[in-house]
PyMOL Python script that loads the backbone (N, CA, C, O; Angstrom):
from pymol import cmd

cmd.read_pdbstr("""\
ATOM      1  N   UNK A   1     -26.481 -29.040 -15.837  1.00  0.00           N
ATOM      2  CA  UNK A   1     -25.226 -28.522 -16.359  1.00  0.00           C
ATOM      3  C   UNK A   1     -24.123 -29.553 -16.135  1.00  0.00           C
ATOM      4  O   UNK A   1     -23.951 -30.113 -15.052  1.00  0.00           O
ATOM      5  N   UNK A   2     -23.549 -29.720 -16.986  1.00  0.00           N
ATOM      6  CA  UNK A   2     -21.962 -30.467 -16.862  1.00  0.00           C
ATOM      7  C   UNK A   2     -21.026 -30.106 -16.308  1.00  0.00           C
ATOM      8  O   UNK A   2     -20.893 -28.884 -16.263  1.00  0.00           O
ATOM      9  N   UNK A   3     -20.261 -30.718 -15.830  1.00  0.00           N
ATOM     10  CA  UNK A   3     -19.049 -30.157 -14.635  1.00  0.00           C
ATOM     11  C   UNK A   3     -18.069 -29.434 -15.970  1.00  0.00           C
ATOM     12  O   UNK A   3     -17.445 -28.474 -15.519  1.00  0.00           O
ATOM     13  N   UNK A   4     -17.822 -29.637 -17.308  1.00  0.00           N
ATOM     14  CA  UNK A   4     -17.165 -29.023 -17.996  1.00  0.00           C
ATOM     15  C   UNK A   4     -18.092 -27.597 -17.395  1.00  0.00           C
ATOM     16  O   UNK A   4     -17.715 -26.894 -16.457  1.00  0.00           O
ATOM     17  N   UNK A   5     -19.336 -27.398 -18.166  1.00  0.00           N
ATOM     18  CA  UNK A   5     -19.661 -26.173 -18.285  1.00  0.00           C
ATOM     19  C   UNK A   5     -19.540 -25.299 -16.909  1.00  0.00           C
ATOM     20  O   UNK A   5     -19.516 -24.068 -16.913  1.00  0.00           O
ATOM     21  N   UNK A   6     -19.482 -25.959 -15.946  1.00  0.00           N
ATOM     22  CA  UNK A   6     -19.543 -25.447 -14.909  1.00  0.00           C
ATOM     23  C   UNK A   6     -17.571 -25.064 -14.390  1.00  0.00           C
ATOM     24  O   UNK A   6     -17.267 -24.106 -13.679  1.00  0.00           O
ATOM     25  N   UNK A   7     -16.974 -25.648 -14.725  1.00  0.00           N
ATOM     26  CA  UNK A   7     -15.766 -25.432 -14.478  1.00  0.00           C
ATOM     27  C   UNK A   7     -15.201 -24.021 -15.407  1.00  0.00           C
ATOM     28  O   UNK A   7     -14.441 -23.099 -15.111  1.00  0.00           O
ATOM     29  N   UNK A   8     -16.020 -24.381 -16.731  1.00  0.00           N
ATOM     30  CA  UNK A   8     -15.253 -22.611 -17.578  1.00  0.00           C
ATOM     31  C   UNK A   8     -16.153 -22.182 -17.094  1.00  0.00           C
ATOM     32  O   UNK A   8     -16.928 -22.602 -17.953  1.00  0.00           O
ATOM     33  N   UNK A   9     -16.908 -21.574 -16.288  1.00  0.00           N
ATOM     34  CA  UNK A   9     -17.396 -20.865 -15.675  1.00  0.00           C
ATOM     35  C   UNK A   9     -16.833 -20.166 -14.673  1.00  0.00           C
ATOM     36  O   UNK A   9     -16.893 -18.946 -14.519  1.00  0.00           O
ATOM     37  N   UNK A  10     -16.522 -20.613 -14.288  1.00  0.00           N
ATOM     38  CA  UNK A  10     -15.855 -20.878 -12.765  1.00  0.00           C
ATOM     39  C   UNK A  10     -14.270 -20.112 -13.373  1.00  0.00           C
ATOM     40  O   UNK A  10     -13.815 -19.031 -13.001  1.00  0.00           O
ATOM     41  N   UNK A  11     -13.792 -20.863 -14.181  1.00  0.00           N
ATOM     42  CA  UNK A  11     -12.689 -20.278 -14.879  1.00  0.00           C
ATOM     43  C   UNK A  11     -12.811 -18.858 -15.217  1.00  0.00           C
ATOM     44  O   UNK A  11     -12.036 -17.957 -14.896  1.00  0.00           O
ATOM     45  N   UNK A  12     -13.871 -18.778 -15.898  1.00  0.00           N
ATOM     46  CA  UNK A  12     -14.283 -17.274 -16.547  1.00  0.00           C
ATOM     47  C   UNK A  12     -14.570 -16.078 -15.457  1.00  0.00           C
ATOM     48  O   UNK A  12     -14.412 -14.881 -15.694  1.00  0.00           O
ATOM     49  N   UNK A  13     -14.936 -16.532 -14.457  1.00  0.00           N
ATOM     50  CA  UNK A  13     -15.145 -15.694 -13.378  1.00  0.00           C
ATOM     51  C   UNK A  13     -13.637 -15.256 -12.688  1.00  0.00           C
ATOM     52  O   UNK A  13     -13.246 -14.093 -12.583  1.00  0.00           O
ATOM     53  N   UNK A  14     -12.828 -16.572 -12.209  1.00  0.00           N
ATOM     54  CA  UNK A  14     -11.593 -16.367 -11.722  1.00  0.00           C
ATOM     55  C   UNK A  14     -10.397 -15.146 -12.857  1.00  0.00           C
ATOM     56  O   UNK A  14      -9.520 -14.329 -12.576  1.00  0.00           O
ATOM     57  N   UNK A  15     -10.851 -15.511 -13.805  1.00  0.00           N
ATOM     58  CA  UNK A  15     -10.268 -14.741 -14.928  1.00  0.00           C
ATOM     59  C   UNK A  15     -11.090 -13.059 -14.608  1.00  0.00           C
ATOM     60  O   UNK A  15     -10.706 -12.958 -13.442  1.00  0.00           O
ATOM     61  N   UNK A  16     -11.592 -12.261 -14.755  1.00  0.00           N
ATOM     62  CA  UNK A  16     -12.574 -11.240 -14.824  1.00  0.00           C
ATOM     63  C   UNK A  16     -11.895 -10.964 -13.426  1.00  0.00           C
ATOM     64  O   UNK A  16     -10.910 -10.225 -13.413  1.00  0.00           O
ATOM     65  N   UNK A  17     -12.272 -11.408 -12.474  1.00  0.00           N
ATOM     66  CA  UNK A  17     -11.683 -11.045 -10.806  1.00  0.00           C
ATOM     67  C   UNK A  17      -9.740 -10.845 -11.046  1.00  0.00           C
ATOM     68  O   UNK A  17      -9.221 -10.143 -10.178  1.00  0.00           O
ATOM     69  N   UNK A  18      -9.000 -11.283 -11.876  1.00  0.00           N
ATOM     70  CA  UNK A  18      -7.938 -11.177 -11.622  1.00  0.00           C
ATOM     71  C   UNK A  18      -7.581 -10.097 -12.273  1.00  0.00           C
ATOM     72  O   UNK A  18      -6.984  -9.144 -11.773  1.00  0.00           O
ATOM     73  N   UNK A  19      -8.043 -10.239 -13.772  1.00  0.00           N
ATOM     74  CA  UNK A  19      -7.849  -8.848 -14.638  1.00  0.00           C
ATOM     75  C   UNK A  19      -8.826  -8.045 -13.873  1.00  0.00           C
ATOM     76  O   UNK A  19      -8.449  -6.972 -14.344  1.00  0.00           O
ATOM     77  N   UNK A  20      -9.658  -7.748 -13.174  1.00  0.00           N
ATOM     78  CA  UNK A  20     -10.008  -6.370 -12.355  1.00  0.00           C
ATOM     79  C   UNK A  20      -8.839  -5.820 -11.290  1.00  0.00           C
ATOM     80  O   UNK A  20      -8.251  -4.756 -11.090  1.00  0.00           O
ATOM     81  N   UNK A  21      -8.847  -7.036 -10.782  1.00  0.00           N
ATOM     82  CA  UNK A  21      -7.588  -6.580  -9.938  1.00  0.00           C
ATOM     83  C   UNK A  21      -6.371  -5.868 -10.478  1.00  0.00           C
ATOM     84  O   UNK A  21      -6.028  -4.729 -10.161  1.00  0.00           O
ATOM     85  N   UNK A  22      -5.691  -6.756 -11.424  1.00  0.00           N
ATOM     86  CA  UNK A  22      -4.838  -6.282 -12.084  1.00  0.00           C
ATOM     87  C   UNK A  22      -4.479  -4.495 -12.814  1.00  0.00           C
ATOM     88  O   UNK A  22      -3.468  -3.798 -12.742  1.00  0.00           O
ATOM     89  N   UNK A  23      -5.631  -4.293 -13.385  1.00  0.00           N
ATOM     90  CA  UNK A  23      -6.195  -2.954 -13.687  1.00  0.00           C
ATOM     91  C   UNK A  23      -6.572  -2.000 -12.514  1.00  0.00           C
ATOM     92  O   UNK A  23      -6.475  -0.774 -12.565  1.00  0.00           O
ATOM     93  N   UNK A  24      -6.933  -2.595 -11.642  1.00  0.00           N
ATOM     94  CA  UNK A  24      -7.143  -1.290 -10.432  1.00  0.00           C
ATOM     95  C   UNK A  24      -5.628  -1.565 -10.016  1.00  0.00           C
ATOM     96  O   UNK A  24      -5.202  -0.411 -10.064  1.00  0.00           O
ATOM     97  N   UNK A  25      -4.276  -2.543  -9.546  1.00  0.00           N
ATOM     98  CA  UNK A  25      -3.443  -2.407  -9.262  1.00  0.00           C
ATOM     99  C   UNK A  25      -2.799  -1.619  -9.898  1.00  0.00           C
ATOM    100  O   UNK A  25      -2.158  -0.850  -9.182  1.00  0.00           O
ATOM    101  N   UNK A  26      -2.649  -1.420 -11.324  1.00  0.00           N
ATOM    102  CA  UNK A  26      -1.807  -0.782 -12.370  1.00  0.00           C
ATOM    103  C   UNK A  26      -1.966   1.073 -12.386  1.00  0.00           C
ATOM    104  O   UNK A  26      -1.171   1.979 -12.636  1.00  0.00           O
ATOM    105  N   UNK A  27      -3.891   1.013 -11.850  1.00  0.00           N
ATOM    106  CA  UNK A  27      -4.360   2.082 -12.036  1.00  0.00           C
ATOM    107  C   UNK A  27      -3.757   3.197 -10.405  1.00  0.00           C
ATOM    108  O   UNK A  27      -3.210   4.300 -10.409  1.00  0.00           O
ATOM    109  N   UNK A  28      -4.100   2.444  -9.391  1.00  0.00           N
ATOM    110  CA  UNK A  28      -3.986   2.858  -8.096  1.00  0.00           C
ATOM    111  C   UNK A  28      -2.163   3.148  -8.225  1.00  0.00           C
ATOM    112  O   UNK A  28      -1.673   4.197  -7.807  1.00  0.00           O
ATOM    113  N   UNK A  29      -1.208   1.892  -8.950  1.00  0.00           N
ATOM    114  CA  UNK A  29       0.281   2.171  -8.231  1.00  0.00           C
ATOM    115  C   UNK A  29       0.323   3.701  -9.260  1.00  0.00           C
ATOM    116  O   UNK A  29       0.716   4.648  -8.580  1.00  0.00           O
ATOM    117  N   UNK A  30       0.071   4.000 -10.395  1.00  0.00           N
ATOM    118  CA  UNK A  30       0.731   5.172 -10.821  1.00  0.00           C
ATOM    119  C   UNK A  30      -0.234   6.099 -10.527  1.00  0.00           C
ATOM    120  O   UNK A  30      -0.359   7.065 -11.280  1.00  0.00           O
ATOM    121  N   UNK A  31      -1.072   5.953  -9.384  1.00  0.00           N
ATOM    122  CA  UNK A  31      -1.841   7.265  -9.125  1.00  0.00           C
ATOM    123  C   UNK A  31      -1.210   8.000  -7.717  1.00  0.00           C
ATOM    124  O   UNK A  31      -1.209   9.192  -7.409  1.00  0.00           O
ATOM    125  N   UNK A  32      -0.700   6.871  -7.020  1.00  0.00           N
ATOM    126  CA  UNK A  32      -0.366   7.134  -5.461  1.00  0.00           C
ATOM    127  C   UNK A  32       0.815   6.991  -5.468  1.00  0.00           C
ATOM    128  O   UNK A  32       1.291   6.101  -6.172  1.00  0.00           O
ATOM    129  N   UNK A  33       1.703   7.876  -4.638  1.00  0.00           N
ATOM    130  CA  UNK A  33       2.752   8.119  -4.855  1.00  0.00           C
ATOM    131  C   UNK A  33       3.701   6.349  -4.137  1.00  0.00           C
ATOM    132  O   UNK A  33       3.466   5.263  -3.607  1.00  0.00           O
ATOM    133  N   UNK A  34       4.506   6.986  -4.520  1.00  0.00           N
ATOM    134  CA  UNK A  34       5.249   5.584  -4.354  1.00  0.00           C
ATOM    135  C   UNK A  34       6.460   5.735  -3.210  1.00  0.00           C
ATOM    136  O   UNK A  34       6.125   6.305  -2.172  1.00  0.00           O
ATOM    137  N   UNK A  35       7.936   5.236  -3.326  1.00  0.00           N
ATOM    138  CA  UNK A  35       8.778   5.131  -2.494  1.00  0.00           C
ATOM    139  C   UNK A  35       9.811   6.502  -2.636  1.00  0.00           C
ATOM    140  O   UNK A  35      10.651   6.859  -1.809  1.00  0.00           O
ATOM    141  N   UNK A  36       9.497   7.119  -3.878  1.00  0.00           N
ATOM    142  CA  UNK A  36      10.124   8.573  -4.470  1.00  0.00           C
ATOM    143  C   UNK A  36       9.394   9.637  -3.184  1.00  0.00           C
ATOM    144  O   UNK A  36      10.018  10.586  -2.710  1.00  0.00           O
ATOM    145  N   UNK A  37       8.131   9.299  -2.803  1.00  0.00           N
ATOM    146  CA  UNK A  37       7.477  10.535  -1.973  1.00  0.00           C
ATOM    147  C   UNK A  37       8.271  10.383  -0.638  1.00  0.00           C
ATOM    148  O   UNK A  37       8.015  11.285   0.160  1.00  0.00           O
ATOM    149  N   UNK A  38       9.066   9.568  -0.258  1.00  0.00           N
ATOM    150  CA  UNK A  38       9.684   9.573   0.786  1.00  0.00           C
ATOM    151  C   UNK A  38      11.417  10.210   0.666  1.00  0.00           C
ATOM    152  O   UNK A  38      12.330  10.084   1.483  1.00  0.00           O
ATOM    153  N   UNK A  39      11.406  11.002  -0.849  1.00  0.00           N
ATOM    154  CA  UNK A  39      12.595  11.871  -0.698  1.00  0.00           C
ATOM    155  C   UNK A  39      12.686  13.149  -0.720  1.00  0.00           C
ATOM    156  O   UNK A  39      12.566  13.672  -1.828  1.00  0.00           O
ATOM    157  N   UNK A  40      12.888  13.912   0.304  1.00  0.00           N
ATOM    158  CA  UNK A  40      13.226  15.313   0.539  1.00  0.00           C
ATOM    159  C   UNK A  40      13.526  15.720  -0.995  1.00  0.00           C
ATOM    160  O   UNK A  40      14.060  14.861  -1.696  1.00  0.00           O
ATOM    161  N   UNK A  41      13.260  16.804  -1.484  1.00  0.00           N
ATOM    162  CA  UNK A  41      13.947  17.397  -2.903  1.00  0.00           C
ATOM    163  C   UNK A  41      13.808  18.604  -1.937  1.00  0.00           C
ATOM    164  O   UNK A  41      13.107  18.837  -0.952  1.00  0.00           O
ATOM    165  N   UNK A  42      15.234  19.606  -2.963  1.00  0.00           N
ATOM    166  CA  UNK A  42      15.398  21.393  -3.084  1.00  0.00           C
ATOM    167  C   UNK A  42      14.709  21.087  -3.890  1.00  0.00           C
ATOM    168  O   UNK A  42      14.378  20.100  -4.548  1.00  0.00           O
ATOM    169  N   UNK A  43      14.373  22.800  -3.683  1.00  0.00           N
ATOM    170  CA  UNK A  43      12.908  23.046  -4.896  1.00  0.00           C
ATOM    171  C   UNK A  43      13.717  23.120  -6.198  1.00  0.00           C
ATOM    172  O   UNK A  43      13.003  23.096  -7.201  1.00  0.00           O
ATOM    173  N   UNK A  44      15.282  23.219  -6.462  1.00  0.00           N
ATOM    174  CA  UNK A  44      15.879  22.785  -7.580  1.00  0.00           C
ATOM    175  C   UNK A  44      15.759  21.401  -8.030  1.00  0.00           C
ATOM    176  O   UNK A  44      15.866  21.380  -9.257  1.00  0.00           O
ATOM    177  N   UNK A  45      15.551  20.053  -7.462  1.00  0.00           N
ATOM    178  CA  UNK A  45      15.857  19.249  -7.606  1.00  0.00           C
ATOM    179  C   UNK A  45      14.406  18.942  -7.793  1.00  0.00           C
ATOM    180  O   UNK A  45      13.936  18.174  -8.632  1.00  0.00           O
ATOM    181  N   UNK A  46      13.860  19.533  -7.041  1.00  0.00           N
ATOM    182  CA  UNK A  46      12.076  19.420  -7.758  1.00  0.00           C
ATOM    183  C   UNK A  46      11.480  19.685  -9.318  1.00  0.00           C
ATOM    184  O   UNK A  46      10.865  19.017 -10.149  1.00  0.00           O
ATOM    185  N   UNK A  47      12.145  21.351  -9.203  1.00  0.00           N
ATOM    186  CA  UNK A  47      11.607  21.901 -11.044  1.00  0.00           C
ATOM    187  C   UNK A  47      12.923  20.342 -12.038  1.00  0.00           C
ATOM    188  O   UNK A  47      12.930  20.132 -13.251  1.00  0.00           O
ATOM    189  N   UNK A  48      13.378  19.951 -11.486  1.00  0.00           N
ATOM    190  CA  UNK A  48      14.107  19.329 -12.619  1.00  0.00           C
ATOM    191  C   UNK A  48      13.670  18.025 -12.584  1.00  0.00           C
ATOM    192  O   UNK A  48      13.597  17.449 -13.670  1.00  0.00           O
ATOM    193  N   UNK A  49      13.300  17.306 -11.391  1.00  0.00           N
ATOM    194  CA  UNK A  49      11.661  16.634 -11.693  1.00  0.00           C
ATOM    195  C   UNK A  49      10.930  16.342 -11.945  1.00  0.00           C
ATOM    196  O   UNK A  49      10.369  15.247 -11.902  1.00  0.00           O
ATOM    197  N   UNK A  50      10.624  17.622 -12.429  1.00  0.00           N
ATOM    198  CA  UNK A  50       9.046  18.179 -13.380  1.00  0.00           C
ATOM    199  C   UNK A  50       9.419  18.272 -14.610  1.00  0.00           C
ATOM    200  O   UNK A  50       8.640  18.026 -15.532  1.00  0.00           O
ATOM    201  N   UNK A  51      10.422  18.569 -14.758  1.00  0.00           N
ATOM    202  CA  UNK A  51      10.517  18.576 -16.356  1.00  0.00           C
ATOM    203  C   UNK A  51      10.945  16.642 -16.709  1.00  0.00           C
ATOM    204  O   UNK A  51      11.098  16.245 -17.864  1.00  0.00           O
TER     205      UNK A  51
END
""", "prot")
cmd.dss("prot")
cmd.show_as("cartoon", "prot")
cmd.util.cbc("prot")
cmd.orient("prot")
């Protein structure tokens, strides 16, 4: 093998590992609550929240 072929390889892998990451980051931040779960709400300030 040639160091080309072996380098987009290498490339292609680093690529695949970052977009996985990327996608479980995107997936995990809007699943788990964030810096909002650290504010007290009235349950008024909650239903208006929700809507």
């Amino acid at each position: 093998m040639s160091y080309l072929v072996m380098l987009l390889i290498t490339l292609a892998f680093l690529f695949v590992i970052f977009t996985f990451a990327f996608v479980l980051h995107h997936f995990l931040s809007r699943s788990l609550p964030g810096k909002d779960a650290l504010v007290i709400d009235t349950p008024e300030e909650a239903l208006e929240r929700k809507l």
